[in-house]
Structures are given as C-alpha cells and as structure tokens.
C-alpha positions in Angstrom: 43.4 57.9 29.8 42.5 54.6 31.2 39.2 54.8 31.7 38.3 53.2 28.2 41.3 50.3 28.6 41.2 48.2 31.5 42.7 44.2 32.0 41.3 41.9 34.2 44.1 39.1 35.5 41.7 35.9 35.7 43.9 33.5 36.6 47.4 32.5 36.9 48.8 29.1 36.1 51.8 28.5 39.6 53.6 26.0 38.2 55.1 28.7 34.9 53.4 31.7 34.8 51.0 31.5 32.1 47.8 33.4 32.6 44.5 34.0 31.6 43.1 37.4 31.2 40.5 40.2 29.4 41.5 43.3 27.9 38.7 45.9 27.7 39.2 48.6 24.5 36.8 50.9 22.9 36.1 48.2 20.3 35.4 45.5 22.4 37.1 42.5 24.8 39.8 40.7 24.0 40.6 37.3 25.8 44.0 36.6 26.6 46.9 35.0 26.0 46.0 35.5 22.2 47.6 35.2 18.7 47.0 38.6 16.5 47.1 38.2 13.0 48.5 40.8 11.3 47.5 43.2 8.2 50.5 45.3 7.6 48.5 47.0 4.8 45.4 47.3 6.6 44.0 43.7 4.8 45.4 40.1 6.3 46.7 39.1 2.9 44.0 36.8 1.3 41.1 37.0 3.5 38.1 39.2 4.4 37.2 40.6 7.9 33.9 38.1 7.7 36.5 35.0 7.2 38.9 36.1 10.0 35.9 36.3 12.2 34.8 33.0 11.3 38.3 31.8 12.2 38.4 33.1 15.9 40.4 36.3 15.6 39.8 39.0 18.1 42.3 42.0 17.1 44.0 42.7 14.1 47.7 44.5 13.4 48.3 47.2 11.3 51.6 49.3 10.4 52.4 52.6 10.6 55.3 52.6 8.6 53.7 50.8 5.3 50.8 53.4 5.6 52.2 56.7 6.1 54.1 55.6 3.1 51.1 54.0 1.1 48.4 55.3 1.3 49.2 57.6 3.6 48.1 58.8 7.2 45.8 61.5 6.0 43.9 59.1 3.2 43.0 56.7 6.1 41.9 59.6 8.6 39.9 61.2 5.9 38.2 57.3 5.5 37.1 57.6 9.1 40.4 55.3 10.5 41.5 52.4 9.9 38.4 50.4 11.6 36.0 51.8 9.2 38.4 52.0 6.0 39.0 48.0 6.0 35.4 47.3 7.3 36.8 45.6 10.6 34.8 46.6 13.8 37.0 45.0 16.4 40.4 46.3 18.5 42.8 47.0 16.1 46.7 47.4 16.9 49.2 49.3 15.2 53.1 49.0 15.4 54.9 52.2 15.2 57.1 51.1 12.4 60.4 51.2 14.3 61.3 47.9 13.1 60.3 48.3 9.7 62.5 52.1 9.5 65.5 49.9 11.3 64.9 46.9 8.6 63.1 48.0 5.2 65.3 51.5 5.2 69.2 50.8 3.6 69.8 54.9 3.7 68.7 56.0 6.8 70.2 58.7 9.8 69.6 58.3 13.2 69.5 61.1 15.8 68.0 62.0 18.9 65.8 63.9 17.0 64.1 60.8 15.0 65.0 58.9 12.2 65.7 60.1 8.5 65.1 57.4 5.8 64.3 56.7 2.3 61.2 54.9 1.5 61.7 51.5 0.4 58.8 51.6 -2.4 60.2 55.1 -4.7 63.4 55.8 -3.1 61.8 59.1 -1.8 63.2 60.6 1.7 61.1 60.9 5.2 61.3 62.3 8.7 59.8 60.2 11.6 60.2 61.8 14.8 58.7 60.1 18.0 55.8 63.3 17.6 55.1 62.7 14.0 54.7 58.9 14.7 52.0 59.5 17.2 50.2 61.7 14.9 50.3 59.3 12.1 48.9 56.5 14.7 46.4 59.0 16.0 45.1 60.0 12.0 45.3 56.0 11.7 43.0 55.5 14.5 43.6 52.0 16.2 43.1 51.3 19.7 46.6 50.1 20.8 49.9 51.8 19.7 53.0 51.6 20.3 55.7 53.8 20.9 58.6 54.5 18.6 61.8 52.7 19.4 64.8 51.8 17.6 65.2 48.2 17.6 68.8 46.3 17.5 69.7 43.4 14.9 71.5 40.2 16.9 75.0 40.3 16.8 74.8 43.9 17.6 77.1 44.9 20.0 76.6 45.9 23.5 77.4 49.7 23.3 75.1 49.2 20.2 72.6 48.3 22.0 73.2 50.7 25.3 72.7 53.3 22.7 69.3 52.0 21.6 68.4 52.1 24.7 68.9 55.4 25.4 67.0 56.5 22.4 64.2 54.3 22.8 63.5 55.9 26.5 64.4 59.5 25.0 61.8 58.5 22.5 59.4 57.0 24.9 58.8 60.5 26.8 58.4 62.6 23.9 55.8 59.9 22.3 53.9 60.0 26.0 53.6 64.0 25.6 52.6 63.9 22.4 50.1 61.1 22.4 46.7 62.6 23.3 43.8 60.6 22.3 42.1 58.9 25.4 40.4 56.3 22.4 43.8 55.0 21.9 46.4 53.1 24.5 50.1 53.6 24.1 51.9 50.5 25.1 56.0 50.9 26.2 58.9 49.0 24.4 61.4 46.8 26.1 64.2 46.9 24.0 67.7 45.2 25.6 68.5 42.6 22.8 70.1 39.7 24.7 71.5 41.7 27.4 69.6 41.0 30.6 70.9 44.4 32.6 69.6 46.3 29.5 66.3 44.6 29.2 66.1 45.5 33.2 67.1 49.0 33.0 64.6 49.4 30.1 61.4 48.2 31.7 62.4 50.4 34.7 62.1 52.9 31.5 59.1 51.9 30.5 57.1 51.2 34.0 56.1 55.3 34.4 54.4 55.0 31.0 52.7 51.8 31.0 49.3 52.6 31.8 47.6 49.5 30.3 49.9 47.4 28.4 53.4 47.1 27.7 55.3 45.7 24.6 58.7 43.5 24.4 60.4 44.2 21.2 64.1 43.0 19.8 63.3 39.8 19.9 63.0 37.2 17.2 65.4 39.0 15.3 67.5 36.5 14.4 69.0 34.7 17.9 67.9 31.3 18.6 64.5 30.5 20.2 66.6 29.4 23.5 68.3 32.9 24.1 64.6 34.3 23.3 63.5 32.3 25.9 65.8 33.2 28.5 65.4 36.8 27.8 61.5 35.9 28.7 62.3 34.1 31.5 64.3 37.3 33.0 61.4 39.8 32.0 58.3 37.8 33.4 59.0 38.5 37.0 60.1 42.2 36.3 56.2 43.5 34.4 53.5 44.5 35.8 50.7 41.4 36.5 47.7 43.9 36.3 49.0 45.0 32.5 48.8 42.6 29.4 52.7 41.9 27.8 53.3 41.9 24.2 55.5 39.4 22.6 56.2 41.1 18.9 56.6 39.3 15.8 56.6 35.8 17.5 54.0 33.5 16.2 54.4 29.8 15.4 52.8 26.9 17.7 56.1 26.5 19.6 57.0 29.6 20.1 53.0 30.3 21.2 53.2 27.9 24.0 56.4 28.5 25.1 55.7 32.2 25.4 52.6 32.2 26.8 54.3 29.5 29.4 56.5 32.8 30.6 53.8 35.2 31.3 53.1 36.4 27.5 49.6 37.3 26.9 49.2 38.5 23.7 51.5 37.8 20.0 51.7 38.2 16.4 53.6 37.2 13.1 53.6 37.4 9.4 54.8 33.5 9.5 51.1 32.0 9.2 50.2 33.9 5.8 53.6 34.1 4.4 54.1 30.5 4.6 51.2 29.7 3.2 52.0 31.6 0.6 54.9 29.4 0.3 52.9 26.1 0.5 53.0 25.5 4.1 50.9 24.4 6.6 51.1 24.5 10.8 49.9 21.1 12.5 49.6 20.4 16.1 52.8 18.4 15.1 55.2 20.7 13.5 54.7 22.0 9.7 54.0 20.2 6.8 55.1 21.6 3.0 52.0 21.1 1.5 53.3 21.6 -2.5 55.9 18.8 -2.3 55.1 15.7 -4.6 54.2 13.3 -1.5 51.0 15.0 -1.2 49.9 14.7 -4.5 47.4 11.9 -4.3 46.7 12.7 -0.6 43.2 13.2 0.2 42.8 13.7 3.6 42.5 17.3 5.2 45.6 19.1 6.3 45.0 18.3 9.8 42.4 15.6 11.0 40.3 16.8 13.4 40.9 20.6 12.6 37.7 22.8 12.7 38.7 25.2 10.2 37.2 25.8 6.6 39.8 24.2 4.5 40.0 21.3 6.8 36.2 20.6 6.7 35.9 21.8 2.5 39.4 20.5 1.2 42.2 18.2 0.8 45.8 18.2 0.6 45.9 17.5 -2.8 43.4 20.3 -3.9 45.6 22.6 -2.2 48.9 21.6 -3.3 47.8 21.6 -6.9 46.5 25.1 -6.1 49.7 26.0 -5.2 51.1 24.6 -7.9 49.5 26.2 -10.1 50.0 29.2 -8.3 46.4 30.0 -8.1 45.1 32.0 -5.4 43.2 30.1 -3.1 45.4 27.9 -2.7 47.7 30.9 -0.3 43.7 31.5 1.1 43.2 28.4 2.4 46.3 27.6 3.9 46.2 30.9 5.2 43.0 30.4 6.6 44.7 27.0 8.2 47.3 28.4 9.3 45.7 31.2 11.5 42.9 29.1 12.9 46.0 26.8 14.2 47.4 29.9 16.2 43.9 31.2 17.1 42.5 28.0 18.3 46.2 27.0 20.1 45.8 30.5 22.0 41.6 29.5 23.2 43.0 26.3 24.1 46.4 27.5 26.2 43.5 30.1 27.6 41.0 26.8 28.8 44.2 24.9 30.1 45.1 27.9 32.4 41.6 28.5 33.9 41.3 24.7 34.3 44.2 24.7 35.9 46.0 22.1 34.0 48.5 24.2 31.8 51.8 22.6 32.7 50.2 19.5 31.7 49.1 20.7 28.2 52.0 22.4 27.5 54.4 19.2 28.2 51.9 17.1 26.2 51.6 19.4 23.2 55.3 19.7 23.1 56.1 15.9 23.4 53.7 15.7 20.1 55.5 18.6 18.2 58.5 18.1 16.2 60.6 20.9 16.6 62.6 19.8 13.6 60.0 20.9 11.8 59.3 24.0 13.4 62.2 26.3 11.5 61.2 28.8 8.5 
C-alpha cells in the first residue's frame, strides 16, 4: 500500500519542532509544512486550476460529503475522478465528511453502524457507514483520504467525547478493511477534543493504521486558539516523525506558524476564500477589511511587496469598489491574495526550517502581526 506514498523528514527545526519535509503521491511531490486550499465542490470558489498554480498551491481539498450529495460519487467516477473532472493534475485530498454529517445534518442518528442523516440541500435521508464512505472516496478518486470519524463540538462533555472516541476507532478498522485501492492513502483521525488522555488513547488508536500520514481533527471547532495549542503541544511528541500530520480546518497566518512551530506539516481552511468573499484581506500583519470606506481613495496594493496578481495588477480601491458593487472579481482577487499569503507563508516557514533559523522567523513574524486582527 505504501509503495506509491512515501515522506521524506528533511529536517527538523530543535528549538520547537517545526520540520521540513516531501510527500511522494501518485500525482506528484508535495513539499512540506504546506497550506491546502480547499474546493469543497471540486472548484476553489473563484479561481481556475491554471490560477492556483500560478499562486504556489501543491494539493487541493475536496469533500465527500458535498459530492455524494451533489453530484454524486458515481457522476465523478464515470468523469474519470475527481483529477480529471476539474482538470487539476496534482495530489488531491479528500475529507471524509464526518464533520460536515456532525455540522451541516440537524436530523441525524448515530450508531455503531454509521450515521443516518438528512441532506442539508432537499431534506432527502442518507446512510453513511465507514464502508460506504470509502467507496465514495474510492469512486471519487483522490490520493489522500481520510477515515470516517465522528467529530465533537466544544463544550461537549467528557463522556461525550469518550464516546466519540470509541466510534471513531470502531470506525477506523472497518474503513482500513474496506479501503482497497493502493492509488489512494488513508490517513487516521485523532479525535479527543480538549481532553489530553483522550487525544492520547486515540493516536494509540490510530498508530496501527497510519501507514503514511495521519490526521488531527476536533480542533478549531470553536475553543480558543490557546487550548488548540496545547492540545498540539501534547500530540507533537506522541506521532510518528517518519509520517506527515494533518492539522484540519486551521488556516490563517497565525494559526500557520504557530502550528507548523508544533510539528504540523500540512493544513487547510475555507477562511482565505470566504473572507474574501466578505471583503477581506490577510497581510503579514493581521487582516485588513478591504470594503470599509478608509480604503476608498487608497491606491496602493493590498500588501506592498506581495508577489501575487492582484498585488502586482490592482489596488485597494479597485477592489473595494468591486466588492461594493458586489461584482465578481472583486471575491477573485482577494481570494487570489488571500491564498498566495498562506502559500507563500508555508514556502517561507519551509526555507526558515532548512536554514535553520525558524525560531527566529517565527518570533519576528509574530512580533509584526496583530493578533487583534486575527479573529473572523
């Protein structure tokens, strides 16, 4: 099964734990640590595979959930997978869509046999079990996927969260047996919310599957970046070093460094598109709401110095008038920003920690960003 994935641990930065690696798929390397954007309906909202090149990104994210639902598993495996039905020809990942089951579902059963749920687009009722979810990632056809797991809100309680547990390594063994395609790499879930014996027992779950990657899930769901942290802090020491970790749905510049600081190598997040669509814009100093009336006569790019198309084609002004006028670039190119912020951030953690001077340019980027300005 392995043959076709492999990581290489480059280097290792002493002083935190940030490292430097290369994950080999079927669809080429991927450099690590790394920031993934993510195409939940097989398209990263606003932008074509040729512009997301152009911008630095490696892998892509898909979700199982949103297309067994629309268009549907079968469609996409009939259009040759998901690499060749969206025209992109690198590593593509897909979530399971435990999360989105646990978040987008308001009727929904859970049992040890899967999860029953209505669908949050006609109302109409589905059957995930940990066997059909690997078939729909297998008809799907990316190169990493992940295993189904029920994932806990915070708040939850801790007998809440012992029983998550226990369904997400019940869960875990039946997706293992069923997953059979040595083109594809099944990465574990740590689940655990904020409960450190939990999140141990569960990579201890997880270790006799993880043959090339494993995933850390539950967090970002709603606890403060410090607990998510410390959770982090607890879990670097305990994962394997010759397997990449998975920090999902975590993606501003903060959180980026700060992860990657604590032995994260690669993350992803809906934040840099959705906020664009919302007018806002990630600089190496905290965010900046590009649509508010300050920047209406402001001429200068969104970040001086930035390499990416909108910084080198536009200003602030043309862009907040787009938005404004709710016209559709205007999400493109901050979008376009946005992602080239997190991309280039991740090549530049990547240099630091080869170079050997990572503590450094962590302490320095975060005594220039204002984490007042770093909430959503």
């Amino acid at each position: 099964m392995t043959e076709k994935f492999s990581f290489e641990l480059i280097k290792e930065c002493p002083d935190t734990g940030a490292r430097a690696g290369i994950l080999h798929t079927p669809h080429g390397d991927i450099e690590t640590p790394i920031f993934m954007p993510v195409g939940t309906q097989a398209t990263v909202k606003g932008l074509k595979p040729e512009e997301l090149k152009q911008l630095g990104a490696q892998i892509i994210l898909s979700n199982t959930y949103h297309l067994y639902l629309r268009p549907g598993h079968e469609l996409v495996k009939q259009a040759g997978g998901l690499h060749k039905f969206m025209n992109w020809d690198k590593p593509i990942l897909t979530d399971s869509g435990g999360f989105q089951v646990f978040s987008l579902s308001k009727l929904r059963k859970v049992s040890d046999d899967g999860v029953e749920f209505r669908s949050h687009i006609n109302g109409s009722k589905h059957f995930i079990t940990p066997e059909k979810d690997m078939e729909i990632q297998e008809a799907l056809g990316a190169d990493i996927i992940m295993a189904f797991d029920q994932c806990t809100e915070a708040g939850c309680s801790y007998q809440e969260a012992v029983e998550a547990r226990r369904k997400t390594k019940l869960w875990l063994e039946r997706c293992y047996n069923a997953h059979k395609n040595d083109n594809q790499m099944l990465f574990p879930i740590v689940q655990g919310n904020v409960f450190k014996d939990l999140r141990t027992q569960c990579v201890e779950d997880c270790l006799p599957y993880a043959k090339c990657g494993i995933a850390i899930g539950g967090l970002s769901v709603g606890e403060e970046k410090s607990v998510m942290y410390d959770i982090l802090d607890h879990l670097n020491p305990l994962l394997p070093k010759n397997q990449p970790r998975y920090l999902m749905g975590v993606g501003s510049p903060d959180c980026l460094v700060e992860g990657f600081a604590r032995g994260v190598d690669m993350m992803d997040c809906v934040l840099p598109t959705r906020i664009a669509r919302n007018g806002t814009a990630f600089t190496k100093k905290g965010k900046i709401v590009v649509k508010n009336a300050q920047y209406k006569d402001d001429f200068r790019p969104i970040e001086e110095g930035c390499g990416c198309y909108t910084c080198q084609h536009f200003t602030r002004a043309y862009i907040r008038h787009l938005i404004n006028a709710d016209e559709m670039l205007g999400a493109e190119l901050l979008s376009i920003h946005n992602l080239y912020n997190l991309v280039q951030l991740s090549k530049e953690c990547r240099q630091a920690i080869i170079d050997g001077r990572f503590k450094e340019f962590k302490e320095e980027y975060m005594s220039n960003y204002d984490l007042s300005k770093s909430r959503f």
